[in-house]
C-alpha positions as CSV (number, residue, x, y, z in Angstrom):
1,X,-24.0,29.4,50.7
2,X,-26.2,30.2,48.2
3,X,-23.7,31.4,45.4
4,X,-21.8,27.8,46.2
5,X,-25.2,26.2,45.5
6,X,-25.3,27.8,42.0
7,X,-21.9,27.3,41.4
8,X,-22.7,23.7,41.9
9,X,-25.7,23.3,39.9
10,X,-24.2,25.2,36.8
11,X,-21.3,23.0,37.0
12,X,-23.8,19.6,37.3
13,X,-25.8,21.2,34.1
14,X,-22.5,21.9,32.2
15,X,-21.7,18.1,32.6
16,X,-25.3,16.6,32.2
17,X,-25.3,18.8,28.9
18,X,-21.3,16.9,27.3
19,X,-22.6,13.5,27.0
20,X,-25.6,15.0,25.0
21,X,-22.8,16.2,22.4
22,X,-21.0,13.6,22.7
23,X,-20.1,12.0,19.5
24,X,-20.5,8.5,18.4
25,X,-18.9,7.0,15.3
26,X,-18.7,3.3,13.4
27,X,-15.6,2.8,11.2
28,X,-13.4,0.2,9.6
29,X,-9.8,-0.2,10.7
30,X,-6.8,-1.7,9.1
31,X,-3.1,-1.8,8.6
32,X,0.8,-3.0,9.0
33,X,2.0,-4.3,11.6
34,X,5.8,-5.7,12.3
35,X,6.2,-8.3,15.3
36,X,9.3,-9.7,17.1
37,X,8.8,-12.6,19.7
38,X,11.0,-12.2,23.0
39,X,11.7,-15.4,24.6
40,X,12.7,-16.1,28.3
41,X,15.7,-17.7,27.6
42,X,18.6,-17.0,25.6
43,X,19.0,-20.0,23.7
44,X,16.0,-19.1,21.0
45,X,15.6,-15.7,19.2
46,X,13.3,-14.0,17.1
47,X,13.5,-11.7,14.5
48,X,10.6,-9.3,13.2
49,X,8.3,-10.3,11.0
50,X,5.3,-8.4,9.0
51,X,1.7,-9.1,8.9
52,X,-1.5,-7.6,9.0
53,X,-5.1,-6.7,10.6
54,X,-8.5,-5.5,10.0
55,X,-11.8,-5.0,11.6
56,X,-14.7,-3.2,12.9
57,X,-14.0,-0.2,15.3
58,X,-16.3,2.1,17.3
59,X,-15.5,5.5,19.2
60,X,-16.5,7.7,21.5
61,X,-15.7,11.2,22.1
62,X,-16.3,14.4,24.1
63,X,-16.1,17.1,21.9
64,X,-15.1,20.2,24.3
65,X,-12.7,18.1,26.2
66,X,-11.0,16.4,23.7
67,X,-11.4,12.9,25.7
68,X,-13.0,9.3,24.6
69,X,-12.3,5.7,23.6
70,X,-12.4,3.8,21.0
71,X,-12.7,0.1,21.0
72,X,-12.0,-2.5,17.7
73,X,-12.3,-5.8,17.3
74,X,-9.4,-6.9,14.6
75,X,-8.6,-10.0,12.6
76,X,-4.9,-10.0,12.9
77,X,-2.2,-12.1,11.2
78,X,1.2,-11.9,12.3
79,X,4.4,-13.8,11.0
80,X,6.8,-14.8,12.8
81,X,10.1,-16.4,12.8
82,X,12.6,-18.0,15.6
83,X,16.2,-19.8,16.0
84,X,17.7,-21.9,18.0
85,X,21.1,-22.8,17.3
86,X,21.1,-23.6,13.6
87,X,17.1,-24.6,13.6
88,X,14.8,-22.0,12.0
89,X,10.9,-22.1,12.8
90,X,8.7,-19.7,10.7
91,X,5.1,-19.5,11.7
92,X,2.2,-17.3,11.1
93,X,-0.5,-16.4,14.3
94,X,-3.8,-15.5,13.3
95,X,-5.9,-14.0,16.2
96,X,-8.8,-11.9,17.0
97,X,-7.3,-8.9,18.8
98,X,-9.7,-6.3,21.1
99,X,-7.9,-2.7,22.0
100,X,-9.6,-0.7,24.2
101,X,-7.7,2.8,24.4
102,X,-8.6,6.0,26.0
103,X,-7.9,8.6,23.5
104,X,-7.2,12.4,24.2
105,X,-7.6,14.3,20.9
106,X,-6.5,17.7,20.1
107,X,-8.0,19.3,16.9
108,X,-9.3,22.2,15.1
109,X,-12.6,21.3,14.6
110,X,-13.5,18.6,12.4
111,X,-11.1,19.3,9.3
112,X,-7.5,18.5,11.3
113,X,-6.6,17.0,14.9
114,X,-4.0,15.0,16.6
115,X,-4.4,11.8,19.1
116,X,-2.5,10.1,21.9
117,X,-4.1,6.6,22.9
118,X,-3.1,4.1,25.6
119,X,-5.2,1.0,27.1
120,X,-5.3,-2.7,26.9
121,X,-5.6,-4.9,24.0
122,X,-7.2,-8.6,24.2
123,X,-5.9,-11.1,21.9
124,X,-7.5,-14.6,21.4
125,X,-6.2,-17.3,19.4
126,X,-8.2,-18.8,16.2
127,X,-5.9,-20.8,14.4
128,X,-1.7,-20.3,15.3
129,X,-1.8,-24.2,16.2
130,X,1.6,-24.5,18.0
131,X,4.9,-23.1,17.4
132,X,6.9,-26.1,16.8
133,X,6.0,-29.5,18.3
134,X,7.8,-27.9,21.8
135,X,5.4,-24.7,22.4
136,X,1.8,-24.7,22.7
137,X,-0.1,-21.6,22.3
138,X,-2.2,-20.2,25.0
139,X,-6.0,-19.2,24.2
140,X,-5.6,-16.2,25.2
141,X,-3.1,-13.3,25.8
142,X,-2.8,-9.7,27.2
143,X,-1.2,-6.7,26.0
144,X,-0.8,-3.1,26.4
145,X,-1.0,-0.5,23.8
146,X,0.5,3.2,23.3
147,X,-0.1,4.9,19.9
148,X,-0.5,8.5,18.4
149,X,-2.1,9.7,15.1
150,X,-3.8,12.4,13.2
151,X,-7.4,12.6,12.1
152,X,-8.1,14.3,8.9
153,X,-11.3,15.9,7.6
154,X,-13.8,14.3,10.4
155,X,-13.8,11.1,8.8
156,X,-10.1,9.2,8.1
157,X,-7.9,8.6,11.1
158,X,-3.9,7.6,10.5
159,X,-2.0,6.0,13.5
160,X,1.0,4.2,14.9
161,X,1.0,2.0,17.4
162,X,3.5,0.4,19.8
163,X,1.6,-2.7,21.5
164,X,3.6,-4.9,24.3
165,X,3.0,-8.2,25.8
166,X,1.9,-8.3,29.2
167,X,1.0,-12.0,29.1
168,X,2.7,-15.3,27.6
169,X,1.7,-16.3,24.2
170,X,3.2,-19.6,24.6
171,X,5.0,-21.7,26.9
172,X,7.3,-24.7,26.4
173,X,8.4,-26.8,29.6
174,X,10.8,-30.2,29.1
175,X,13.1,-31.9,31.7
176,X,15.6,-28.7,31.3
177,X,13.7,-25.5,31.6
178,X,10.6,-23.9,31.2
179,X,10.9,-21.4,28.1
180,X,7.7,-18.5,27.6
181,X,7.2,-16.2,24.8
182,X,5.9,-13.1,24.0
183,X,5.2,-10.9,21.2
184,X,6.0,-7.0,20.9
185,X,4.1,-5.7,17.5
186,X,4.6,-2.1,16.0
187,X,1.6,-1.1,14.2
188,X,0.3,2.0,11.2
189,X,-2.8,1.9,10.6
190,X,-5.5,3.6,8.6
191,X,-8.7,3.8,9.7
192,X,-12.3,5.2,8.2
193,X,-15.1,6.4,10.0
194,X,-18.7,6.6,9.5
């Protein structure tokens, strides 16, 4: 009993004493992104399109274990173009988009490491309008994101990104059918921390 008892209490020390080296950084991220819109219907397409984003990003690691996440809040502008039948709509989205990944990170100290990241991302319209007079843009709209990347010399982190829509960006309903759409980005991006 009593060497289960010490077991225990040098396990809760050993986990009271991570978060004290736990690390905390600011940055700024930014980068490339190339979007393609998937409607629910056949009769309208959408072809990839390039854009950008840039923001603020904060993260949180464990050192020993490797484990943490990182959180941004990114200004994003996306193009994005669509056909149906011989109409083509171009049209650029500008939102604010909020990742929140949990990041695993294996490294050699603070001079070279790799990352995998997966979570949620948040994205809230300021400014896309509507996509043609027939779709109106929702305020708000979910996705998921996957991504891997290397961090270099404590301080610069380069990433790519694969971010899929959960929710509808838009929706268009007349007498016929109902028609949603949804945006699937690819994303590089370089990032520098504090």
């Amino acid at each position: 009993m009593k060497k289960i008892l010490s077991v225990l209490m040098i396990v809760a020390c050993l986990f009271m004493a991570m978060p004290a080296q736990a690390q905390f950084q600011f940055g700024l991220k930014g980068g490339l992104n190339i979007s393609k819109l998937t409607f629910s219907e056949d009769i309208v397409k959408g072809d990839n399109r390039t854009g950008f984003f840039i923001g603020p990003m904060a993260e949180f690691t464990i050192p020993i274990v490797g484990l943490g996440v990182d959180v941004a809040a990114l200004y994003n502008q996306s193009g994005a173009k669509a056909q149906s039948g011989n109409e083509e709509v171009s049209q650029t989205f500008k939102s604010i988009e909020v990742p929140v990944n949990l990041k695993w990170t294996l490294g050699l100290g603070s001079t070279l490491g790799a990352y995998i990241a997966a979570g949620p991302q948040f994205g809230f319209n300021v400014g896309s309008g509507h996509f043609t007079e027939s779709f109106d843009m929702k305020s708000c709209n979910t996705s998921f994101n996957v991504g891997a990347g290397v961090k270099l010399l404590g301080h610069l982190q380069a990433g790519v990104n694969y971010n899929f829509g959960l929710s509808k960006m838009a929706r268009s309903v007349d007498d016929q059918m109902t028609i949603e759409m949804k945006r699937n980005t690819w994303q590089i991006s370089l990032a520098y921390m504090f």
